[in-house]
N, C-alpha and C positions, 0 to 999 in steps of 0.2 A: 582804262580798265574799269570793270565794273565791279565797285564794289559789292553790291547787293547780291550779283549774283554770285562772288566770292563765296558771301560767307552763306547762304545758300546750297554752293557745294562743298562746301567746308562739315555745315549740319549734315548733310545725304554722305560722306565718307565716312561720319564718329559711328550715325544710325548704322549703315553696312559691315562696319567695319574693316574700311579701306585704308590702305596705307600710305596707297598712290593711285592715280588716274592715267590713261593715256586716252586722249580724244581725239577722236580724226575725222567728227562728221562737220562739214562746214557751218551751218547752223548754231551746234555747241560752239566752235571758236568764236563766234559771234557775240553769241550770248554772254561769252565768258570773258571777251575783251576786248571787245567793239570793234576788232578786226576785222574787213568784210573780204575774203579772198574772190578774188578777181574772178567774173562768169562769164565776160559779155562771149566771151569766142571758142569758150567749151574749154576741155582741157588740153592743157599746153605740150607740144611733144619734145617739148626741151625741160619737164618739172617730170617730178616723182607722181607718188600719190597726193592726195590733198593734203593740206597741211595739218599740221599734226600737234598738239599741245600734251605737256609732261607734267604734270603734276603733280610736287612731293614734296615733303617738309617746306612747309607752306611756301614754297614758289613756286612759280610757274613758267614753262620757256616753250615758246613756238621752234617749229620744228619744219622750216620751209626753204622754197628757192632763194636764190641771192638777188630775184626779180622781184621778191616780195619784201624783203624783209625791211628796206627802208620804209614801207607804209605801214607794214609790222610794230618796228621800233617808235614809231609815231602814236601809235596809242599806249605805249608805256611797259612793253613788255618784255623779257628779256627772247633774244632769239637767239638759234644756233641755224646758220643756214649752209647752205651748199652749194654747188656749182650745176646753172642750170645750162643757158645758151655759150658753147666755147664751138671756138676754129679749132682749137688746138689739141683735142681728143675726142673720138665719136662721142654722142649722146649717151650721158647712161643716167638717166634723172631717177631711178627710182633705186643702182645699187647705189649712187651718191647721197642719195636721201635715208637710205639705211644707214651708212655711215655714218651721217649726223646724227640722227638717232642712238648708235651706239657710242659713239661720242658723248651724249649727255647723258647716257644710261651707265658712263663708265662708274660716275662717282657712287652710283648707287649698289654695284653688283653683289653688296652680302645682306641689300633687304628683302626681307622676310616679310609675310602676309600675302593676303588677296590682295591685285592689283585691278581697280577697276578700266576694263577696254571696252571703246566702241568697234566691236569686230566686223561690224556689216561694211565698214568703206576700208577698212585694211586692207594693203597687198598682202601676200602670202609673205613676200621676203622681209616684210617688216615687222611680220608675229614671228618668224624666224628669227630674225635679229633680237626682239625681244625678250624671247627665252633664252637665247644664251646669252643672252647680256645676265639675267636676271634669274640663275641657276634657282634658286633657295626659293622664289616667289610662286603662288600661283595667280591663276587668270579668270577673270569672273566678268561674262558680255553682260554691259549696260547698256547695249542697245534698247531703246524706250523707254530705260529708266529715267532719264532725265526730261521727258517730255513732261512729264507735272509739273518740276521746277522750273521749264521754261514757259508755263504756260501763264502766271502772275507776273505782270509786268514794273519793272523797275520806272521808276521818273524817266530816267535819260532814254529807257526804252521808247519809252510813252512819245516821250516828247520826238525821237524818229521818224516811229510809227505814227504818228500825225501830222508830219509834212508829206510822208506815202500819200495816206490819204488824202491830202490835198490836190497832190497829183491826177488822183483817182476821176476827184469830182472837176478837174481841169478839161480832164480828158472826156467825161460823159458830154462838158458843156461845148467842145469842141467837135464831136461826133456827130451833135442835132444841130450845128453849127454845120456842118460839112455837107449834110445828107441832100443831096440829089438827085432827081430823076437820070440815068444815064451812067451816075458815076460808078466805078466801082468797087467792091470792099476795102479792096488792096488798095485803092486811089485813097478813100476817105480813110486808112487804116495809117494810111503814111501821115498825110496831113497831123492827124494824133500824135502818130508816137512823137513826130517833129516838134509839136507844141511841147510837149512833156518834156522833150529835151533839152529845149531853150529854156523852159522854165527850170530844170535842173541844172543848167548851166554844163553838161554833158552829155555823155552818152548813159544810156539806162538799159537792165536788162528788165525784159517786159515779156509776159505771160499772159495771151490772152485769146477769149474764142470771140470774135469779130465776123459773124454771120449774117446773112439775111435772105427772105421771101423763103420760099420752102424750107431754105436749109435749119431756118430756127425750130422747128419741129423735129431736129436730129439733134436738139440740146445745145452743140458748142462746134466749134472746129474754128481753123486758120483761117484767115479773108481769104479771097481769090479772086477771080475774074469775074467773078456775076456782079450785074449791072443791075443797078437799083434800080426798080420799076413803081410805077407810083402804087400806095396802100404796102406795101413792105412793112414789113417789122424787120427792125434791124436789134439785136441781142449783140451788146458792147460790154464783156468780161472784162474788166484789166487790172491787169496786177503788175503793179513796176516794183522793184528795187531800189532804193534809194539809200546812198547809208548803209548797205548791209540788212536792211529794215523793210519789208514788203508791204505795201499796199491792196485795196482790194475792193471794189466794187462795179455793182450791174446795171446798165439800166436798159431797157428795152424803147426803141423810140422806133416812132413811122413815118417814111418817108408820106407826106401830105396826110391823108384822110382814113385811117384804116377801116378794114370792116367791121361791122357791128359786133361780132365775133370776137373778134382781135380785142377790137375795143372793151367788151364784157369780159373776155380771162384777164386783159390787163388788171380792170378796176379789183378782179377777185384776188389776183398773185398781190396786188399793193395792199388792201385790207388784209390778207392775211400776214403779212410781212409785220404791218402795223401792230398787228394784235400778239403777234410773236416778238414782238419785241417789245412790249406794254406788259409780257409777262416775264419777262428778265428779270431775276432780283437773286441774291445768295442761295442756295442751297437746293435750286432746282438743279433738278437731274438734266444731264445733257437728253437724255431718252426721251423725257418725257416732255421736252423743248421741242427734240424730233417730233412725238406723238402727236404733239397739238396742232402744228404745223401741217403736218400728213393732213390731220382727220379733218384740217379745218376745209381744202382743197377737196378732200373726199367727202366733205358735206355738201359742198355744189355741185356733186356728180360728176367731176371732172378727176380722170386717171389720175394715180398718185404718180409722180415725178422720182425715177429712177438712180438721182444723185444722193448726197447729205443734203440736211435742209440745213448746214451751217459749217463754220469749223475756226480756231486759232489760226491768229496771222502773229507773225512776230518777225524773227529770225528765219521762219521758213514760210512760205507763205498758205502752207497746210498743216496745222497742228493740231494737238489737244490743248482745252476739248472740242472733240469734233462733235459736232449734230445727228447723230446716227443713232438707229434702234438697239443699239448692242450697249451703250455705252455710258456707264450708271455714275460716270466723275460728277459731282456737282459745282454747281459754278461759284464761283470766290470772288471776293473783290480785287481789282486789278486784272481780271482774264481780259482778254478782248477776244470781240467775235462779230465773224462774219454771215450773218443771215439770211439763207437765199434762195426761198420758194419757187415753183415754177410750175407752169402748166405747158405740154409739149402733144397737140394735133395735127396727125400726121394729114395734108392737104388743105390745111388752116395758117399751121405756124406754131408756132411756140414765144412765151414770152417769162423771162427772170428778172427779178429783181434782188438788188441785195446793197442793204446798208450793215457798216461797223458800228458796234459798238462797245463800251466800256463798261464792265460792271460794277458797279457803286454798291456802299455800304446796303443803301436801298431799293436799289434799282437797274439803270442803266444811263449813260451818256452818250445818244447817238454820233457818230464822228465826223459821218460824211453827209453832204448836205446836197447834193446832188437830183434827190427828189424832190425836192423843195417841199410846195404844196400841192404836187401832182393828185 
């Protein structure tokens, strides 16, 4: 369990005044008890909806399959589960998962108050069940409310989050390590994720756009078949899972000698990456982090880059605060963030860079080291 983020949402229900919680986005159960519900193979057609946490007079109870709940009970939490994979009566994982839910919702049926829900990952029959479980209560979506609190990281968070990243910068040094004239994305994309996994001692879910030679100029996409030719720019995104805890970094490498071209955006994406992150300290605006970062790319006459130039990795591996022009949050110590400028010509290439880092009282702690002294 995590404490910190406990009492955390414990202050975000007195401020709203909440009586009780129901959470159902996989991120929140994360953050809330280090639970990491299972992703490698998408969702399971023998479970309900995601799993589901109840939160009321200060306990708390998971609300999952009978496939989860022994790794459930293992971080310390109470669970009520259900019946997922049976011989012995057709599938029915999601009125069974209601069930359990109304199970735990039994002891509660004459309270009263707002009850805070994340309605965006809700089935239908489980806000069903909810209301009549819960006659006397009303319902108030916290969807995005809780992304501020997850955006200051706890120690145990931290300390996740930086074996991610270690992965991160595993896998950059395995990618320049792989690159070949001939080979192809998907060839040196395997090799990676393999490395990642031995060093995880598992299997890992992994996120990531593994490109090259034209297609870096289209920003991102899956490997595939193109065969590295020599002067390539190869653009290695990745983002593993570990722990429940996502990882996150870029780095752009060439196969042999690239062109002058190539060579000149790189040198300009790294100094401005550098300078953007030289300006990290408390209480800058996420905007105006964006701002700088735009203009500095748009001071060498090169197109400005159609993504964020950053954003929160945590529990999900796109959070607040994000790097974007809209977006006035200021940064706090303990945020963490992903920095990641880019220059994208079309019949040139494209080239990204992107290190993590930690925001300090003063400054910043870059995470990942994968640049070295590029």
């Amino acid at each position: 369990m995590n404490t910190y983020s406990q009492e955390r949402l414990e202050d975000f229900c007195k401020q709203h005044a909440l009586v009780a919680l129901l959470l159902s986005a996989p991120h929140s159960l994360t953050w809330l008890t280090g639970y990491a519900p299972p992703i490698q193979t998408g969702p399971s057609p023998f479970e309900g909806g995601p799993a589901l946490a109840w939160v009321a007079g200060g306990q708390l109870t998971l609300i999952l399959s009978d496939a989860e709940s022994a790794a459930a009970k293992a971080c310390g939490v109470a669970v009520q589960d259900y019946t997922s994979y049976t011989i012995e009566t057709p599938i029915a994982g999601l009125p069974n998962q209601a069930e359990a839910l109304a199970k735990v919702l039994s002891a509660f049926g004459s309270l009263k108050g707002a009850i805070g829900v994340e309605m965006n990952q809700l089935s239908a029959i489980l806000l069903d069940r909810l209301r009549e479980s819960l006659p006397l209560a009303s319902f108030q979506s916290l969807d995005g409310m809780l992304d501020p609190l997850r955006a200051v990281k706890s120690p145990p968070e931290l300390e996740r989050l930086r074996a991610a990243l270690s992965l991160c910068d595993l896998a950059q040094a395995e990618t320049k390590r792989l690159l070949q004239p001939g080979r192809t994305e998907i060839e040196v994309w395997g090799g990676v994720k393999t490395k990642m996994e031995i060093n995880a001692g598992g299997r890992l879910p992994v996120l990531a756009d593994f490109i090259a030679g034209a297609r870096t100029a289209e920003i991102g996409g899956l490997p595939g078949r193109y065969a590295l030719q020599p002067g390539d720019a190869v653009i290695a995104d990745i983002v593993p899972r570990l722990d429940g805890y996502w990882g996150d970094n870029a780095g752009t490498h060439f196969v042999g000698e690239p062109s002058s071209e190539l060579r000149k955006i790189y040198n300009i994406v790294l100094a401005t990456l550098r300078r953007g992150i030289a300006a990290v300290k408390p209480g800058l605006r996420a905007c105006d982090l964006d701002a700088r970062l735009r203009g500095l790319i748009r001071d060498q006459g090169y197109p400005v880059y159609p993504h964020h130039s950053g954003h929160g990795v945590g529990a999900s591996y796109h959070e607040e605060p994000r790097i974007v022009p809209y977006n006035q949050m200021k940064l706090e110590p303990g945020m963490l963030i992903a920095i990641e400028p880019g220059i994208y010509i079309p019949g040139v290439g494209g080239v990204r860079l992107e290190d993590v880092v930690l925001v300090t009282s003063s400054g910043c702690e870059v995470l990942t080291s994968h640049l070295g002294n590029a």
